[in-house]
MDTraj code that builds the backbone (N, CA, C; nanometers):
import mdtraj as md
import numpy as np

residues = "UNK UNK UNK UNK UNK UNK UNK UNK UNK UNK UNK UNK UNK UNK UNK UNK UNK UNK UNK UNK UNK UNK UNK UNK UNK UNK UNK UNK UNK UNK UNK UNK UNK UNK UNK UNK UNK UNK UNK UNK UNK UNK UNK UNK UNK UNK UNK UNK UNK UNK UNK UNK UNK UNK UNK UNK UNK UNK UNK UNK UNK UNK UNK UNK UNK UNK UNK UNK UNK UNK UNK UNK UNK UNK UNK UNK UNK UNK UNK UNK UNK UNK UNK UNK UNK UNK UNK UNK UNK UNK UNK UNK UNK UNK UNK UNK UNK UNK UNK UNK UNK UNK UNK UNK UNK UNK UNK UNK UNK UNK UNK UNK UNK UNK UNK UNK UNK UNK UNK UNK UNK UNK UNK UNK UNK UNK UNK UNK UNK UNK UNK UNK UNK".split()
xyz = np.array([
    [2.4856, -3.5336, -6.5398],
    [2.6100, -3.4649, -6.5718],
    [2.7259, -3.5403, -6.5059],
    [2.8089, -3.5691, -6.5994],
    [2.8885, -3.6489, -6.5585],
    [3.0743, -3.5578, -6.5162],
    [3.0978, -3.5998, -6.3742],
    [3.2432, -3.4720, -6.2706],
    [3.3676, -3.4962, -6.3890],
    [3.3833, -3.4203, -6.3873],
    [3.5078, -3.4378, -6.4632],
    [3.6438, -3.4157, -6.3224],
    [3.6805, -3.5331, -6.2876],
    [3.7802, -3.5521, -6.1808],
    [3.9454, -3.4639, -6.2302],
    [3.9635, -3.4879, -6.3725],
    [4.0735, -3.4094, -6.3511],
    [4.0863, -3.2339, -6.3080],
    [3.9460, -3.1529, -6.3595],
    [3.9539, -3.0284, -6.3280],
    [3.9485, -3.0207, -6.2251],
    [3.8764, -3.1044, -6.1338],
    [3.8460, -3.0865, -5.9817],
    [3.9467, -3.1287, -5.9035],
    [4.0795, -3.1997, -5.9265],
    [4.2095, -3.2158, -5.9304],
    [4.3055, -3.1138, -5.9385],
    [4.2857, -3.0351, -6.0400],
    [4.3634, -2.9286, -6.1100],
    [4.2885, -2.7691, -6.0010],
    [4.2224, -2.7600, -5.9821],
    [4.1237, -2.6994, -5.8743],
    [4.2022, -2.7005, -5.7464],
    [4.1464, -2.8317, -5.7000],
    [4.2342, -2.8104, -5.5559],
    [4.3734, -2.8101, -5.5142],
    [4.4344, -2.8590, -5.6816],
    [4.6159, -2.8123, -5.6585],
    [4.6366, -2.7073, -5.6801],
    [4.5111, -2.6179, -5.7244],
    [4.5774, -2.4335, -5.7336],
    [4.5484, -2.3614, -5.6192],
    [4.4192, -2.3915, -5.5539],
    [4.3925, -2.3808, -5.4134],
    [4.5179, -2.4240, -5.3339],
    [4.5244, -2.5278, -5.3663],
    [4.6777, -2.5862, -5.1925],
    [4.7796, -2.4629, -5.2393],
    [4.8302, -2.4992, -5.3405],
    [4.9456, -2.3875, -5.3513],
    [4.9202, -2.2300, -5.3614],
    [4.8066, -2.2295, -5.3714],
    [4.7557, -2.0715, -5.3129],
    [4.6980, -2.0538, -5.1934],
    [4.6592, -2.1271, -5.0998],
    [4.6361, -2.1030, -4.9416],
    [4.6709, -2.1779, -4.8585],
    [4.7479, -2.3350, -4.9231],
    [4.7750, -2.4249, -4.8283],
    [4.6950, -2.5806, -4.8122],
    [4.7141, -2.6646, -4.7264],
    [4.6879, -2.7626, -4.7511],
    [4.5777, -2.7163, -4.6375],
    [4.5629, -2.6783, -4.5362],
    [4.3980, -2.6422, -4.4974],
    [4.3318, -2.6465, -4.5607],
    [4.3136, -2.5761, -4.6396],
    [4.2357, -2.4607, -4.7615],
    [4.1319, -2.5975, -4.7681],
    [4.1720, -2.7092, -4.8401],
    [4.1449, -2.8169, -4.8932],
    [4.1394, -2.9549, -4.8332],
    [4.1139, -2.9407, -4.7124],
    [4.0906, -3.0061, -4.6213],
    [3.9369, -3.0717, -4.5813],
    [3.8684, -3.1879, -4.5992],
    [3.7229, -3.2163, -4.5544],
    [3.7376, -3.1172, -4.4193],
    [3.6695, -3.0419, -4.4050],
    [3.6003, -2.9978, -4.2240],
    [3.5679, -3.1502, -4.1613],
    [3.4982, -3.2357, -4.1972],
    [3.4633, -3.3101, -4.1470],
    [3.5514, -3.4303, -4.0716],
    [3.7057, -3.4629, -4.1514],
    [3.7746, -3.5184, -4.1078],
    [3.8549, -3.5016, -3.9626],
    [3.8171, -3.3605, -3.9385],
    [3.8937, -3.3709, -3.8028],
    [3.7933, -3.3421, -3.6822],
    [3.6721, -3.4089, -3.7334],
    [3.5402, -3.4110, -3.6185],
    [3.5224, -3.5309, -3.5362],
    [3.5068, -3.4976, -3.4542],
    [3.5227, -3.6098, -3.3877],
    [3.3547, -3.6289, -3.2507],
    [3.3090, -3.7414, -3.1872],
    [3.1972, -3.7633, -3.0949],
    [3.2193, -3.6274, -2.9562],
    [3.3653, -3.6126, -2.9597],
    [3.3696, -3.5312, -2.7810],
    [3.3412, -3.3785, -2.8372],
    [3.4146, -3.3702, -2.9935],
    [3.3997, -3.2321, -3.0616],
    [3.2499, -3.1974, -3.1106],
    [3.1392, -3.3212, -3.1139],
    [2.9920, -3.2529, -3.1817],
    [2.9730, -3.1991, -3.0492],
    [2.9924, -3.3100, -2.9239],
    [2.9390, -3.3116, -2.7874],
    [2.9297, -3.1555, -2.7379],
    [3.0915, -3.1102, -2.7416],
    [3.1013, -2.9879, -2.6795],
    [3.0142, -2.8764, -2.7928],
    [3.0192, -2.8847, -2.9528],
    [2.9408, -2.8086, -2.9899],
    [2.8505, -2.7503, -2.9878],
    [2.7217, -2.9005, -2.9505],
    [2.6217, -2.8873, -2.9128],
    [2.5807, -2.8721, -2.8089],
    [2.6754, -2.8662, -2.6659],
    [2.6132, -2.7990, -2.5395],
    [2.6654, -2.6433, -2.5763],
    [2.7670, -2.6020, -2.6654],
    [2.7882, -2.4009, -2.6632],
    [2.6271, -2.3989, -2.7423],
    [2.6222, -2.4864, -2.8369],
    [2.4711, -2.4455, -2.9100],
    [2.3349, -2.3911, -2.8246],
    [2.3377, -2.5161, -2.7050],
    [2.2354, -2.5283, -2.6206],
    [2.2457, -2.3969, -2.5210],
    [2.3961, -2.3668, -2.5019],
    [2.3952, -2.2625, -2.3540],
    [2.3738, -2.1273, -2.4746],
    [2.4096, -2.1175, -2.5881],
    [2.3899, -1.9652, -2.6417],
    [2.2221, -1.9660, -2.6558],
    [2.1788, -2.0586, -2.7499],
    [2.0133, -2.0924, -2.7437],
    [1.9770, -2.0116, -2.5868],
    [1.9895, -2.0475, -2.5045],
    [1.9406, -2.0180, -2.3522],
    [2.0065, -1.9014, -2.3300],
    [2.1045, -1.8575, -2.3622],
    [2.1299, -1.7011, -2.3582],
    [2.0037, -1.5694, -2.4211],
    [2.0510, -1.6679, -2.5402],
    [1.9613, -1.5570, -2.6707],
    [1.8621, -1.5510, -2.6419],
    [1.7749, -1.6486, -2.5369],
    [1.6286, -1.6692, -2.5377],
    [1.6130, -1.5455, -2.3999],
    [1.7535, -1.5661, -2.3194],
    [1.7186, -1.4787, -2.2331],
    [1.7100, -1.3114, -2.2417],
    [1.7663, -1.2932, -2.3235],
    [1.8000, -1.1400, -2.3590],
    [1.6810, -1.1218, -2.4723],
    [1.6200, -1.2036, -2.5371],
    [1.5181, -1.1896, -2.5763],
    [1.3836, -1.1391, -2.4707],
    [1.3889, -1.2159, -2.3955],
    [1.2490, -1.1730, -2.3182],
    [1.2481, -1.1035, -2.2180],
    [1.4391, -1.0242, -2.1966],
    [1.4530, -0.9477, -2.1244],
    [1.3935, -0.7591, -2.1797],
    [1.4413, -0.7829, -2.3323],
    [1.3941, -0.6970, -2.4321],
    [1.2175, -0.6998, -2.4781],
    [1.1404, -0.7633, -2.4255],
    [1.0328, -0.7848, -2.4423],
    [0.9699, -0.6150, -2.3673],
    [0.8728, -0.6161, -2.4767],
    [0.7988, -0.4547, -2.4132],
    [0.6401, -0.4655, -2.3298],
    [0.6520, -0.4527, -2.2402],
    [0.5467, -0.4608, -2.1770],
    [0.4827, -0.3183, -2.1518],
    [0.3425, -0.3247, -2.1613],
    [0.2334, -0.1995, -2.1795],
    [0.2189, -0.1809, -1.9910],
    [0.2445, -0.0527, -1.9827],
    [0.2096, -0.0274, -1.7956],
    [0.1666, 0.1161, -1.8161],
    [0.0749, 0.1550, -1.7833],
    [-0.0247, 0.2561, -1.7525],
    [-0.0258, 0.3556, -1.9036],
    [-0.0508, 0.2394, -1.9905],
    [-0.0441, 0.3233, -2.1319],
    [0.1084, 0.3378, -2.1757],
    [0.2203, 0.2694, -2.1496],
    [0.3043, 0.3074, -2.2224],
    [0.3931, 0.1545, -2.2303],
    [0.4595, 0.1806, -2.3113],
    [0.5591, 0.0300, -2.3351],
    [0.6843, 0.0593, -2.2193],
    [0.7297, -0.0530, -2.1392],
    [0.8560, -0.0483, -2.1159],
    [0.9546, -0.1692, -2.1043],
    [1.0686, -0.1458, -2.1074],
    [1.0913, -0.2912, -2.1644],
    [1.0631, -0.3751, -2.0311],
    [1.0773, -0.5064, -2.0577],
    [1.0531, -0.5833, -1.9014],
    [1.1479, -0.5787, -1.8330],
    [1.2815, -0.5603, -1.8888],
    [1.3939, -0.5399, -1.8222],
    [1.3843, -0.4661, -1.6952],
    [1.3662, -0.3253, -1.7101],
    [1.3457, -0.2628, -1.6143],
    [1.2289, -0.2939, -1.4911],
    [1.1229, -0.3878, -1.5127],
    [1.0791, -0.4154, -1.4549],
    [1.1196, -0.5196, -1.3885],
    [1.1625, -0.5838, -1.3770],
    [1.1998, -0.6597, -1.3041],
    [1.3827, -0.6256, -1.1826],
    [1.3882, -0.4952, -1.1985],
    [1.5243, -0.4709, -1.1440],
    [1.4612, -0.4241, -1.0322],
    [1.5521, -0.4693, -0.9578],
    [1.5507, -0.3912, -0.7750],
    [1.5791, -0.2299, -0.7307],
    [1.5044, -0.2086, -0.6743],
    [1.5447, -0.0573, -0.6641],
    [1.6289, -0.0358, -0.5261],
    [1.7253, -0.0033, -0.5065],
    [1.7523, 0.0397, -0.3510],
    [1.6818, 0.1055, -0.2602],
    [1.6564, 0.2222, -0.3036],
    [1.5562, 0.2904, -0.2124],
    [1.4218, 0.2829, -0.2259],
    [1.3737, 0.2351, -0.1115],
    [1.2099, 0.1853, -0.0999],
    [1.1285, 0.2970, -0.0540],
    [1.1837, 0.3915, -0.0016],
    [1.1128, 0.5495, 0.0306],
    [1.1353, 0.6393, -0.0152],
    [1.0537, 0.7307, -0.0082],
    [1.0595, 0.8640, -0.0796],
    [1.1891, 0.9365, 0.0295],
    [1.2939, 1.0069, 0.0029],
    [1.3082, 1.0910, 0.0940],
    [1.2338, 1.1553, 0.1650],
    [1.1696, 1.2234, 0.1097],
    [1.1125, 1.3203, 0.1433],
    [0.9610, 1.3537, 0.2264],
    [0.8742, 1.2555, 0.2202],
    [0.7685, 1.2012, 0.2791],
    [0.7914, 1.0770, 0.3551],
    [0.9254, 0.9922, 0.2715],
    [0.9580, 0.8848, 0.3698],
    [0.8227, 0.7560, 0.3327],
    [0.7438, 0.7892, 0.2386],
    [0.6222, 0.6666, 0.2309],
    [0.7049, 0.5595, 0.1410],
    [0.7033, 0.4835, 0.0871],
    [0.7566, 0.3751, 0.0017],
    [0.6968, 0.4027, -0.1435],
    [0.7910, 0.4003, -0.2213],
    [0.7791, 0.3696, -0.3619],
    [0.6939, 0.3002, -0.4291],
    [0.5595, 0.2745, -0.4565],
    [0.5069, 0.1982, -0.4905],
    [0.4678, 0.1696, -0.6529],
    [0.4548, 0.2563, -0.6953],
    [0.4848, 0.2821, -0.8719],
    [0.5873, 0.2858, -0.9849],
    [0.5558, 0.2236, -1.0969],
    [0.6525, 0.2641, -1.1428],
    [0.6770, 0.4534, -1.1729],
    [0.5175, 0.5080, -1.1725],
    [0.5672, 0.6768, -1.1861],
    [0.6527, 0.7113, -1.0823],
    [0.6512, 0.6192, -0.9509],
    [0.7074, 0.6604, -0.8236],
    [0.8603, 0.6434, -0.8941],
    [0.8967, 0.5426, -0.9633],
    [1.0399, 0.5237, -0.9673],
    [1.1093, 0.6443, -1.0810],
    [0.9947, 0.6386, -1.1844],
    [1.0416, 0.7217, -1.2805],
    [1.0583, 0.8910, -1.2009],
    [0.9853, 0.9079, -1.1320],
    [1.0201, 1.0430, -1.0502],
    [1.1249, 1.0449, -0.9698],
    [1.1599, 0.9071, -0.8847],
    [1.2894, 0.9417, -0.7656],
    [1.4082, 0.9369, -0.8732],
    [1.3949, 0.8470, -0.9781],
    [1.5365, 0.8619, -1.0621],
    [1.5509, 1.0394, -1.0946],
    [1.4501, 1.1011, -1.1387],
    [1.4671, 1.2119, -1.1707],
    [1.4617, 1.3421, -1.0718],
    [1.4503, 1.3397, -0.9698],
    [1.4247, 1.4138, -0.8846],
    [1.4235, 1.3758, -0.7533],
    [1.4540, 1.2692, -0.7535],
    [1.4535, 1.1492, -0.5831],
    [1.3842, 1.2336, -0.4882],
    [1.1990, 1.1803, -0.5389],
    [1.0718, 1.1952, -0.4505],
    [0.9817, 1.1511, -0.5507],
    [0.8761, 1.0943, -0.4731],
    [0.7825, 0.9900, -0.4902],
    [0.6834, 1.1202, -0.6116],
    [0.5983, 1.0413, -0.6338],
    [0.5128, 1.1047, -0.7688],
    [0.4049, 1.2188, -0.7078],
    [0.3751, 1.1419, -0.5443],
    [0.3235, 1.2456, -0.4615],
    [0.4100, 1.3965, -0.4524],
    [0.4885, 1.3223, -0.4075],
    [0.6175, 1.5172, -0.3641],
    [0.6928, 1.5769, -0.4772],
    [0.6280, 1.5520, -0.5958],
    [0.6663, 1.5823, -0.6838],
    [0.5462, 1.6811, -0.7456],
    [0.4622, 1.6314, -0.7706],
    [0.3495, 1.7045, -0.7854],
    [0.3252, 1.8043, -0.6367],
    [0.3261, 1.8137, -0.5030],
    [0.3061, 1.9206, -0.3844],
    [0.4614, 1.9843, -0.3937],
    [0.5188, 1.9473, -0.4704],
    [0.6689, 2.0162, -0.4048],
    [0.7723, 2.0999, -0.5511],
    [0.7316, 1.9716, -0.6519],
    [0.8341, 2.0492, -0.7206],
    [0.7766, 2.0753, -0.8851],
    [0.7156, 2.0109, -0.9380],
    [0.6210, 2.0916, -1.0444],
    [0.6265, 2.2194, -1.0159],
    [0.6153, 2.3029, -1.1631],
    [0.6660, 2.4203, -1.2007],
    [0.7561, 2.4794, -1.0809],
    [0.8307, 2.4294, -1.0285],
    [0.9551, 2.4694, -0.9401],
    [1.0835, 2.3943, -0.9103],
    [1.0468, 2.3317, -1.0523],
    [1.2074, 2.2362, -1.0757],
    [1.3264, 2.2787, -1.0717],
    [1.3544, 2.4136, -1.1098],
    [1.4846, 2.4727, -1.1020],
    [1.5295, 2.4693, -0.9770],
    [1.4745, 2.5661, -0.8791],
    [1.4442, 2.5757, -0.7208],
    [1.4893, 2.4187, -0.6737],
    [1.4062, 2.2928, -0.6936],
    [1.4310, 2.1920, -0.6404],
    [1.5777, 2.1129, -0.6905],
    [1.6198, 2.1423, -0.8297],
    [1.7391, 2.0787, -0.8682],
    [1.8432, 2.1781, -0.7913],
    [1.8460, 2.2844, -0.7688],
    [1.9553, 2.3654, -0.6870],
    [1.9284, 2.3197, -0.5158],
    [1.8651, 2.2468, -0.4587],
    [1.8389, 2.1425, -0.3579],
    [1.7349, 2.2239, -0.2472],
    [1.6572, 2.2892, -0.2833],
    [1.5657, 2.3364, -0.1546],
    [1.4818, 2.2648, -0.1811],
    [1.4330, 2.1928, -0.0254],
    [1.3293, 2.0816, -0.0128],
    [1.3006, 2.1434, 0.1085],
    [1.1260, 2.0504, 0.1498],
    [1.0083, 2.1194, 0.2260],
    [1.1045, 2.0657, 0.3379],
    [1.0386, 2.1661, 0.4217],
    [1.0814, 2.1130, 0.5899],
    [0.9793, 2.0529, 0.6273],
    [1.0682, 1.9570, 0.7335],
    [1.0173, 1.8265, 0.7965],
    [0.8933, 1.8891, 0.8477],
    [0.8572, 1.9563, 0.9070],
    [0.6821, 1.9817, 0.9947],
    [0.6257, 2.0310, 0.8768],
    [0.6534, 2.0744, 0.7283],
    [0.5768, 2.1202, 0.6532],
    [0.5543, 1.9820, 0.5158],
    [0.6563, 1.8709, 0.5410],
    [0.6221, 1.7864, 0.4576],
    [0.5394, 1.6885, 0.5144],
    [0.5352, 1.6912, 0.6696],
    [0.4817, 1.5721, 0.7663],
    [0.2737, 1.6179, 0.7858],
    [0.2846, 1.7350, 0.7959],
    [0.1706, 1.7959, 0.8034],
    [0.0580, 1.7710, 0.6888],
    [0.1284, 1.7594, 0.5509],
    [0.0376, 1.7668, 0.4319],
    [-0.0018, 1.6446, 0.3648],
    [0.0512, 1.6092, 0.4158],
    [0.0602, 1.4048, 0.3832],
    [-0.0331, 1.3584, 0.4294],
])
top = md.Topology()
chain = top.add_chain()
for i, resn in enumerate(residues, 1):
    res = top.add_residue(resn, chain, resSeq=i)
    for name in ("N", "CA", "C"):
        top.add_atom(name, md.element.get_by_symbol(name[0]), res)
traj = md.Trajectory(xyz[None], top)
């Protein structure tokens, strides 16, 4: 098939005068060695972004359930239970102090079926939490 140069002429003079001489511009002419350069290191640092938030979103299986890895790998501040004072060692341990700040132990001796009681803040006394432990 052989271009017919004048339509493709007649084309890009209705384009210029309808969006401008951009419009109709090679992209390629104003590329230059320092302009691929910098392209291809944003290419390389988003690549290494995306890869990271990828495997941050990754679901990992822990005692029968998915969670993302994200959370696993975050620091917790508090390494003890209030309340027994033993250290956090689970993730049920964490999923309980977020919700009730006490370990999976003092949760089950203390506040199972007496969650109301414990969210309005009555907690065991010290010789009665030290004793059962």
């Amino acid at each position: 098939m052989k271009k017919d140069w004048d339509h493709i002429a007649k084309v890009e003079k209705a384009i210029r005068q309808k969006y401008g001489k951009d419009a109709i511009v090679n992209p390629n002419s104003n590329w230059s060695e320092a302009k691929e350069k910098e392209y291809l290191e944003q290419l390389k640092e988003f690549s290494e972004a995306q890869l990271l938030v990828e495997q941050q979103q990754e679901k990992v299986e822990v005692d029968g359930f998915l969670v993302n890895k994200k959370l696993l790998t975050r620091e917790i501040n508090i390494l003890n239970c209030p309340v027994c004072f033993k250290r956090l060692n689970t993730i049920k341990d964490d999923l309980f102090y977020n919700k009730f700040e006490c370990c999976q132990k003092c949760y089950i001796q203390y506040v199972e079926n007496r969650e109301e009681r414990w969210l309005e803040g009555w907690r065991p006394g010290e010789e009665k939490c030290h004793k059962k432990t």
